[in-house]
Every structure is written in C-alpha cells, then in structure tokens.
LOBA-704398 format. One record per residue: residue number from 1; residue in one letter; x, y, z of N, C-alpha, C in turn. Coordinates in steps of 0.2 Angstrom, whole numbers, m for minus. Layout:
BEGIN
{num=NUM, residu=A, npx=X, npy=Y, npz=Z, capx=X, capy=Y, capz=Z, cpx=X, cpy=Y, cpz=Z}
...
REM end
This chain:
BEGIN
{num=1, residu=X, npx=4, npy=273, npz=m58, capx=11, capy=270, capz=m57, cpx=10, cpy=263, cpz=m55}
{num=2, residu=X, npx=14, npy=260, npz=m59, capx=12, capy=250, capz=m56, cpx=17, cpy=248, cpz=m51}
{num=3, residu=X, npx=15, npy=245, npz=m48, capx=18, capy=243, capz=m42, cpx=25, cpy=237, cpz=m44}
{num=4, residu=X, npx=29, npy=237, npz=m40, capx=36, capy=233, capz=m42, cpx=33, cpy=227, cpz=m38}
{num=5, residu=X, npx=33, npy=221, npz=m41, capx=32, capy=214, capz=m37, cpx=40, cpy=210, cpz=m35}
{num=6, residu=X, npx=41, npy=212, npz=m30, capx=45, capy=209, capz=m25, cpx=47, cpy=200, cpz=m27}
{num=7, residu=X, npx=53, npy=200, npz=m29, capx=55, capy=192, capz=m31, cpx=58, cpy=188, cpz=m24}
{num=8, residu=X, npx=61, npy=192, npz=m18, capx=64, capy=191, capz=m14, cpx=58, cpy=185, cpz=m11}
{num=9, residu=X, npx=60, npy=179, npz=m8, capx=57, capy=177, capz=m6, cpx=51, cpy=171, cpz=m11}
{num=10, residu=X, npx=49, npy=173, npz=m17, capx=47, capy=170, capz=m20, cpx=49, cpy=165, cpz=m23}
{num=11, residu=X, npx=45, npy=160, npz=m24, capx=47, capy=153, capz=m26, cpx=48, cpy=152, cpz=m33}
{num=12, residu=X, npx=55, npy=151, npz=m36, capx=55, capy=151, capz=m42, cpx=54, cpy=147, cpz=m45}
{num=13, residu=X, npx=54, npy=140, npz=m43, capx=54, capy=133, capz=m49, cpx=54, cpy=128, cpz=m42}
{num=14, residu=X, npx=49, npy=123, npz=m43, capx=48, capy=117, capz=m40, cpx=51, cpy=112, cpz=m45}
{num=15, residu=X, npx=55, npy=108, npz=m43, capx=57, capy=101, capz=m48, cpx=55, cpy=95, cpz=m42}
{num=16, residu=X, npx=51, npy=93, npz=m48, capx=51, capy=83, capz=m45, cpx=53, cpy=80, cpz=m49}
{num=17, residu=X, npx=56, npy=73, npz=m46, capx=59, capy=66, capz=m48, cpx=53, cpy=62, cpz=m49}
{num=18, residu=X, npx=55, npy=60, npz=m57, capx=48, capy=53, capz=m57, cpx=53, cpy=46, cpz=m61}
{num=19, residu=X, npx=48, npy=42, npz=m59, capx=52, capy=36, capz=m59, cpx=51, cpy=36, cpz=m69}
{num=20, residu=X, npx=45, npy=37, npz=m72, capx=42, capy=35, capz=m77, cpx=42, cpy=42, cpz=m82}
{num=21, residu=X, npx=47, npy=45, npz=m84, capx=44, capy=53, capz=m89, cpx=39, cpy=52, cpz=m93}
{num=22, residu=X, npx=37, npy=48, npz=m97, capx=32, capy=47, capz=m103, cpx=25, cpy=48, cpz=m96}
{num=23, residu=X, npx=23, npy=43, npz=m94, capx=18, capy=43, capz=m89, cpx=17, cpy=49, cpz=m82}
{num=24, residu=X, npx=25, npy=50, npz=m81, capx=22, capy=57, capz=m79, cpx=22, cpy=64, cpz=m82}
{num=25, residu=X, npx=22, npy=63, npz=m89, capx=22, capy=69, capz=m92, cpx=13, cpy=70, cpz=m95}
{num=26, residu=X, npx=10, npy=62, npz=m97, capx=4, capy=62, capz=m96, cpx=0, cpy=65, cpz=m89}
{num=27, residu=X, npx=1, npy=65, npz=m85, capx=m2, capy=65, capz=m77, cpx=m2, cpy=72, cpz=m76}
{num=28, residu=X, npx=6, npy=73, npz=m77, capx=6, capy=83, capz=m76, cpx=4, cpy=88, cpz=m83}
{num=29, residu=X, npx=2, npy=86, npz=m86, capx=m1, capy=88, capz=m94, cpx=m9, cpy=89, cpz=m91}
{num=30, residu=X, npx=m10, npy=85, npz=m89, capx=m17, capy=85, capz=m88, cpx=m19, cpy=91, cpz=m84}
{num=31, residu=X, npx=m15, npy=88, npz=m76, capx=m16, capy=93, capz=m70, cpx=m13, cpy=100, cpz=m72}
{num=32, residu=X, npx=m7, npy=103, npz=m75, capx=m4, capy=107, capz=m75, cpx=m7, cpy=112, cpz=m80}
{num=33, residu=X, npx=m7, npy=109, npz=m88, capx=m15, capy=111, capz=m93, cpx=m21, cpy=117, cpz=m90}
{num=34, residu=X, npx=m25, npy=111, npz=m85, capx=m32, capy=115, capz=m82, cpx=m27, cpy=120, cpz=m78}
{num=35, residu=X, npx=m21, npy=118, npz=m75, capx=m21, capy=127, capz=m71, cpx=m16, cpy=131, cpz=m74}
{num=36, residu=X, npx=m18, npy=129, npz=m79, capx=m14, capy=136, capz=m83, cpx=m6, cpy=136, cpz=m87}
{num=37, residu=X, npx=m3, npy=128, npz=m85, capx=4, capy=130, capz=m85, cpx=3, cpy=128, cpz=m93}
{num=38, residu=X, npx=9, npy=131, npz=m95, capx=11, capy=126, capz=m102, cpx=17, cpy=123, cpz=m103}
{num=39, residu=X, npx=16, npy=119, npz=m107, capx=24, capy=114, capz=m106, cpx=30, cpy=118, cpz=m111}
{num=40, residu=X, npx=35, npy=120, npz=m109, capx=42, capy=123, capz=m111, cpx=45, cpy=117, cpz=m115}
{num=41, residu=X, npx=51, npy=119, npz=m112, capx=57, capy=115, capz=m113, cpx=56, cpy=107, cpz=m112}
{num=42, residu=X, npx=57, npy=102, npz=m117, capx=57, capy=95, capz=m115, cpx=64, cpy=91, cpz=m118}
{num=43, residu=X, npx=65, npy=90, npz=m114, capx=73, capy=85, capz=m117, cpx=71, cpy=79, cpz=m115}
{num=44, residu=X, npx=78, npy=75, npz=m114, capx=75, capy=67, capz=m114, cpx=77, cpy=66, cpz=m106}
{num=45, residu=X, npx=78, npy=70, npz=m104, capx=78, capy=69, capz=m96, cpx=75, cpy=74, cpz=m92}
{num=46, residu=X, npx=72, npy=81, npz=m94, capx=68, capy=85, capz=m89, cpx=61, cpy=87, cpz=m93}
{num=47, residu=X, npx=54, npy=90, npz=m90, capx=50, capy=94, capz=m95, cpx=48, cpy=99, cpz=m90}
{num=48, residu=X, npx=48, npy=103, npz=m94, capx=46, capy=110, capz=m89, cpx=40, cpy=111, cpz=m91}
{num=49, residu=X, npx=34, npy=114, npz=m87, capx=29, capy=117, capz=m87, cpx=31, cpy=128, cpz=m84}
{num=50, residu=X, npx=30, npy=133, npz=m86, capx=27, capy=138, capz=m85, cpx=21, cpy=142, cpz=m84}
{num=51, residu=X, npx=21, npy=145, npz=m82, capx=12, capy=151, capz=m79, cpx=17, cpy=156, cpz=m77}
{num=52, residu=X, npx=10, npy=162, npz=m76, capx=14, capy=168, capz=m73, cpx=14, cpy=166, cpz=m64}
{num=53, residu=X, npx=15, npy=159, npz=m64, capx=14, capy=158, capz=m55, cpx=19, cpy=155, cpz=m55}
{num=54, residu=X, npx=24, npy=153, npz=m57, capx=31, capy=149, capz=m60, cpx=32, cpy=145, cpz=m63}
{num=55, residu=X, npx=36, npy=140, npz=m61, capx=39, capy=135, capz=m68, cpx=38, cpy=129, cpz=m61}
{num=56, residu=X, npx=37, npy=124, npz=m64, capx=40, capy=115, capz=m62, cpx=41, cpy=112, cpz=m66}
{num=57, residu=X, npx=46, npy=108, npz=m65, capx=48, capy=103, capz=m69, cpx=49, cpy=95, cpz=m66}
{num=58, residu=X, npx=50, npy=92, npz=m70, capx=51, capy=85, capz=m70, cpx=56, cpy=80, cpz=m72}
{num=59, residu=X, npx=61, npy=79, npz=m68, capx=67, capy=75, capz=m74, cpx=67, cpy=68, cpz=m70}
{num=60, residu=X, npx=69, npy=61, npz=m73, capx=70, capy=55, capz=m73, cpx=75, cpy=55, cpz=m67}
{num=61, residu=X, npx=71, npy=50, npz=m62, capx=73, capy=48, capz=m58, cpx=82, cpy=42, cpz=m58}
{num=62, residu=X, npx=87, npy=46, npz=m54, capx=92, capy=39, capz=m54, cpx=91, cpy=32, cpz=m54}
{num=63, residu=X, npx=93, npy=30, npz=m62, capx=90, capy=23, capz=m59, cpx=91, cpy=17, cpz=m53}
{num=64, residu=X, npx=97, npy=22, npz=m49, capx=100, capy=15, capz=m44, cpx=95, cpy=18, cpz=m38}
{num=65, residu=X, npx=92, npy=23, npz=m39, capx=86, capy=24, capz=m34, cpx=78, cpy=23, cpz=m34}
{num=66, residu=X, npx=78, npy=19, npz=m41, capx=72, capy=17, capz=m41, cpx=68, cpy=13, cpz=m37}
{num=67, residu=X, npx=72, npy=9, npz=m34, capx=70, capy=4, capz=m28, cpx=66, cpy=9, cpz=m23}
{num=68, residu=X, npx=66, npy=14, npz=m21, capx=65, capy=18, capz=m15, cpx=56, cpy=22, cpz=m18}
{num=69, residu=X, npx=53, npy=22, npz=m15, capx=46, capy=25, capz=m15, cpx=46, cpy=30, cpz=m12}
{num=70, residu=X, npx=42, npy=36, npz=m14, capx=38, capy=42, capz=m11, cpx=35, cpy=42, cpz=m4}
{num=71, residu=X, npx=39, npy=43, npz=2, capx=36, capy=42, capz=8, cpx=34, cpy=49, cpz=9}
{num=72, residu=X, npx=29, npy=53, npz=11, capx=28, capy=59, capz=12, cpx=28, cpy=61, cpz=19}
{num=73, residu=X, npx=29, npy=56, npz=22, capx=31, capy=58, capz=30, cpx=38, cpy=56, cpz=34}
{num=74, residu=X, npx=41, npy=54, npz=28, capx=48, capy=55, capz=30, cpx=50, cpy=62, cpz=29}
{num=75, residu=X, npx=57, npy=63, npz=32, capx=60, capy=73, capz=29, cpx=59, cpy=73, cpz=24}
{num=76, residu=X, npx=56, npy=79, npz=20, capx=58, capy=79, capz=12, cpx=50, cpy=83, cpz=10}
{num=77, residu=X, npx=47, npy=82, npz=4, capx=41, capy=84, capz=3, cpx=35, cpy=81, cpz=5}
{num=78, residu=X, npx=32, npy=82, npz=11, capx=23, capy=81, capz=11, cpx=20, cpy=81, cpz=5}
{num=79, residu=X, npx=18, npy=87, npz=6, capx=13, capy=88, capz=m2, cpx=14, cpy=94, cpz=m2}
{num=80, residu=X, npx=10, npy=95, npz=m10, capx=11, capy=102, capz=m12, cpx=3, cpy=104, cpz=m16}
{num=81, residu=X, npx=2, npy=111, npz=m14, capx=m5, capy=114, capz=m14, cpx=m5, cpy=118, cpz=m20}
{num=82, residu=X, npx=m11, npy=116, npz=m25, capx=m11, capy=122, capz=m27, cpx=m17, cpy=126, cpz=m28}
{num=83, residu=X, npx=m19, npy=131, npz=m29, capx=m22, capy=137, capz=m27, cpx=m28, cpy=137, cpz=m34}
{num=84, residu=X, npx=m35, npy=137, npz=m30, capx=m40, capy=137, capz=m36, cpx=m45, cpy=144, cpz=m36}
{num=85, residu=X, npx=m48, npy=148, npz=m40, capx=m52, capy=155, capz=m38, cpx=m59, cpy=154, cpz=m34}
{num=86, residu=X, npx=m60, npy=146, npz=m38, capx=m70, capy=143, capz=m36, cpx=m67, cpy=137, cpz=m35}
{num=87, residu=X, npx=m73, npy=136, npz=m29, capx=m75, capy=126, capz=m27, cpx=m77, cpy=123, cpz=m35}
{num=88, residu=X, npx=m80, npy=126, npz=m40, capx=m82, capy=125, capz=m48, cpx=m75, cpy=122, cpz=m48}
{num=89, residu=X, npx=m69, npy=125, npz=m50, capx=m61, capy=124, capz=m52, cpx=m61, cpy=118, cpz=m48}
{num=90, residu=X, npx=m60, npy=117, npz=m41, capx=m61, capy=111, capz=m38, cpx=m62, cpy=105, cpz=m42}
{num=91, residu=X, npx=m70, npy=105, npz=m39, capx=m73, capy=101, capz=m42, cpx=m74, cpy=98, cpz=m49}
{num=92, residu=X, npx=m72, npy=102, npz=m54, capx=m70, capy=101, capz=m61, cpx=m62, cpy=99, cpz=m61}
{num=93, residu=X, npx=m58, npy=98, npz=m58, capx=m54, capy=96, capz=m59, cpx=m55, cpy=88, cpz=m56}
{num=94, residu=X, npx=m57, npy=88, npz=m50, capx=m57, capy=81, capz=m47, cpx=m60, cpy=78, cpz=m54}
{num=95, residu=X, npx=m65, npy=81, npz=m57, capx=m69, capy=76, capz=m61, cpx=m65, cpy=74, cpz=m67}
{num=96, residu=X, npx=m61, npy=78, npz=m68, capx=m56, capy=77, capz=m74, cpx=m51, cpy=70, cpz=m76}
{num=97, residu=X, npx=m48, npy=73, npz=m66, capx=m39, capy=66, capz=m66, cpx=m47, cpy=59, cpz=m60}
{num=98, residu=X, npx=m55, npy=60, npz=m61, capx=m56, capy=54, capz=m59, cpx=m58, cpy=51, cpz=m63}
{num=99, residu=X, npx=m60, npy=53, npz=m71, capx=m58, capy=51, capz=m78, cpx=m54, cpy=48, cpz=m80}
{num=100, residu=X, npx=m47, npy=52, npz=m78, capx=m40, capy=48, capz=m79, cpx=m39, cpy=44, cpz=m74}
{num=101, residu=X, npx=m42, npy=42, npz=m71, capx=m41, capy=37, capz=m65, cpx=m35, cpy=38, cpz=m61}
{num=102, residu=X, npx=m36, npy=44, npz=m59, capx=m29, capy=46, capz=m53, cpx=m32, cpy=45, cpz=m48}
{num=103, residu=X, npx=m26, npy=43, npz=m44, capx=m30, capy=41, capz=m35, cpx=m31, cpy=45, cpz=m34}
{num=104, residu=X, npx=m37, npy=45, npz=m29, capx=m39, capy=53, capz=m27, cpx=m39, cpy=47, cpz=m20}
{num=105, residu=X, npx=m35, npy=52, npz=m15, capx=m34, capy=51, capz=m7, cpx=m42, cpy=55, cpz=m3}
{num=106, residu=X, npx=m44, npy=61, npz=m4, capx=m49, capy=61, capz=m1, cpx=m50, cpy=68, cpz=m6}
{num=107, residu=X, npx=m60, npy=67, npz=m8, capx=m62, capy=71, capz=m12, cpx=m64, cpy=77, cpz=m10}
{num=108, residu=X, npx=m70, npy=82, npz=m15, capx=m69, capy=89, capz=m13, cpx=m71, cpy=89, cpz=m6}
{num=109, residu=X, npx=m70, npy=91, npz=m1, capx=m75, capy=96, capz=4, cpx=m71, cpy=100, cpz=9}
{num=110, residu=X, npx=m76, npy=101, npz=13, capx=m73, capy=108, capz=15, cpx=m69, cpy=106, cpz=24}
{num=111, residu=X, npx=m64, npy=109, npz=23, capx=m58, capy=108, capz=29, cpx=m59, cpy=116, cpz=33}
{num=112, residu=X, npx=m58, npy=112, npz=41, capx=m57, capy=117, capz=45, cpx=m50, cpy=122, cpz=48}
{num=113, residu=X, npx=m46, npy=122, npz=41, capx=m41, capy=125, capz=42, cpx=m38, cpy=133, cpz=42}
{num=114, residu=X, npx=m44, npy=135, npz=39, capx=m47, capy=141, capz=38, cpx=m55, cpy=142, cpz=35}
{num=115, residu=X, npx=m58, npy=147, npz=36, capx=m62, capy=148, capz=33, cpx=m65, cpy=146, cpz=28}
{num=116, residu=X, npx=m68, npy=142, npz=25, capx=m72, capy=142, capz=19, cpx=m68, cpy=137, cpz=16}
{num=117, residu=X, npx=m60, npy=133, npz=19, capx=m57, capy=130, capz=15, cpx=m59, cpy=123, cpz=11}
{num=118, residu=X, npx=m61, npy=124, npz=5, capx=m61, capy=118, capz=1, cpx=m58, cpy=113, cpz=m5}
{num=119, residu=X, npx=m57, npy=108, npz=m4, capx=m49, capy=103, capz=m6, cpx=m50, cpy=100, cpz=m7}
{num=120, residu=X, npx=m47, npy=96, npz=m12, capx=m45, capy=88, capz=m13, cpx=m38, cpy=85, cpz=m12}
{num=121, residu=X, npx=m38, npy=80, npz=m13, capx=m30, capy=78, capz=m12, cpx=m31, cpy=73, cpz=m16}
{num=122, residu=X, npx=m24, npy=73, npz=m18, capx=m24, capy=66, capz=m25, cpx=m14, cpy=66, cpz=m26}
{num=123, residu=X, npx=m15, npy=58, npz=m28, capx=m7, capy=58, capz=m29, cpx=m6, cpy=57, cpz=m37}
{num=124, residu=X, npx=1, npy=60, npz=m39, capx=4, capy=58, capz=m45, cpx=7, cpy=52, cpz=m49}
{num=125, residu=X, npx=7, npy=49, npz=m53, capx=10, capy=43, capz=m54, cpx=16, cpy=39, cpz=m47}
{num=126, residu=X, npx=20, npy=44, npz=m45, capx=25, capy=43, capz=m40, cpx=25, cpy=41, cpz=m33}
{num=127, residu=X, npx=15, npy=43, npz=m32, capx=11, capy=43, capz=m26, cpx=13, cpy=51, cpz=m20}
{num=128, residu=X, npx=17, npy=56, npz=m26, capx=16, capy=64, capz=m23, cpx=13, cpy=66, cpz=m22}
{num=129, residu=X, npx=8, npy=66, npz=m17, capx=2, capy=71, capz=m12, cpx=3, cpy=75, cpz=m16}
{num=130, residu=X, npx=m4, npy=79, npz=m20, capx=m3, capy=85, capz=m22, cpx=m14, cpy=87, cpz=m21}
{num=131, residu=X, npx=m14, npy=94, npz=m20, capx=m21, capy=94, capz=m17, cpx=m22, cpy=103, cpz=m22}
{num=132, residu=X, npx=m28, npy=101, npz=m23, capx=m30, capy=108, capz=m27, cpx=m34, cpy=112, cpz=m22}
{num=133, residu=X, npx=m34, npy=120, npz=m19, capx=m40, capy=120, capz=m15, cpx=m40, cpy=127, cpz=m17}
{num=134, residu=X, npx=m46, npy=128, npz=m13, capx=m50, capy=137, capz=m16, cpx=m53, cpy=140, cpz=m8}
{num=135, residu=X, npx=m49, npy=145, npz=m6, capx=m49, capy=148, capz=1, cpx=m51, cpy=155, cpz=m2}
{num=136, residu=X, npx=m58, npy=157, npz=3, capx=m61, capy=163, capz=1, cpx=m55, cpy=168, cpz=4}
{num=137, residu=X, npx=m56, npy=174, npz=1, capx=m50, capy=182, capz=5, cpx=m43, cpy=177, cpz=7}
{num=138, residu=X, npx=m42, npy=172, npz=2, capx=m35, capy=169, capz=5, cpx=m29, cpy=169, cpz=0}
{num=139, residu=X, npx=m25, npy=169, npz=m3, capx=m21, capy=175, capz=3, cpx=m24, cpy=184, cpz=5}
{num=140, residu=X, npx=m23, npy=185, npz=12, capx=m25, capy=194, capz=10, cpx=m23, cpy=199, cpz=7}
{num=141, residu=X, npx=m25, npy=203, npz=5, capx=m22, capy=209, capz=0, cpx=m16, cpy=211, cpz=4}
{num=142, residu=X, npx=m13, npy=212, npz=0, capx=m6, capy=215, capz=3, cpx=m5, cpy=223, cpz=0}
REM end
C-alpha cells in the first residue's frame, strides 16, 4: 500500500528577486544543477528550476528598486538552507561555486546546532545567504 504524502503545509515554490537574470541564472544553474533541480520554464522576466523537492524561481527585480540592497537582517529573508545526504555533497559543492568565485561567508565545518551539523554559507549574485548542510537522522522518520 503506498503512503499518501501530505501537501498541507508543504512548501510549494520559493521566488527570488534578482537585480541581473542573465548573471543570476548563471549562479543558480550551477547551484541548483548539483542539487538536482532543472531549469523549466524561462521567459524574459522569470526562470524556474524543479526537483521532486519543489520549484524556485527567479524573476527581474523592479527597476525603481534597484537602488535597495539585500539586508538579511532586516524583516524579510535571512537565508535559506539546503539539505545535503554527505559532508562529500558539502564539500563538493563549496569546491565547485569556489571555482566560480562565489563568496563563500564561512566554509565546510561542523556547527553545534544539532548533532553532527555540517555547512557552509555562501551568497548569490544579490548577496542572499544561502547555506548547503548535511544533518545525520535529520529530519526524523516520520
């Protein structure tokens, strides 16, 4: 019998604003690629990535708000996490966007947030916190 997976509550699509679509479609091609997503739908104002973990997308910032910058400690978005199986994934991943010359804010190691938790953080073209990490028995079986 297969089990019905519950949508209620799940996250259906993340959308970010970039100032640059050509240059952030490079950045997330790269990052989005190794974790699986692949790019959808692209028009001359949004591009969407898929996986069986959802969709993000990316559409062109208003130009009369160009002037405004990425604070991630203002309301709004801090940063967002994504989920790796091995410190290998990590790791291989940092080595890839430090190729690409993406700022990496601080490299692999292991944080005391939970158990065994191991991360990086790095920003986007936009300077959006985004952090790859790989947490043993994390999430638990449900």
């Amino acid at each position: 019998m297969r089990q019905k997976i519950m949508k209620l509550g799940a996250i259906n699509h993340i959308a970010l604003t970039v100032s640059n679509l050509k240059r952030s479609e490079a950045f997330y091609n790269t990052l989005l690629g190794f974790l699986g997503y692949e790019q959808g739908e692209k028009t001359e104002h949004l591009i969407l990535w898929a996986s069986f973990n959802g969709v993000i997308t990316i559409s062109l910032a208003n130009p009369r708000s160009l002037n405004k910058n990425h604070d991630r400690y203002s309301p709004g978005l801090h940063h967002l996490a994504f989920s790796a199986d091995s410190r290998e994934e990590v790791d291989q991943l940092y080595q890839n966007l430090m190729e690409c010359g993406v700022e990496i804010l601080d490299p692999p190691a292991e944080y005391d947030y939970l158990p065994g938790y191991y991360a990086f953080y790095f920003l986007d073209p936009d300077g959006i916190k985004l952090e790859l990490t790989h947490t043993p028995n994390w999430p638990p079986e449900l």
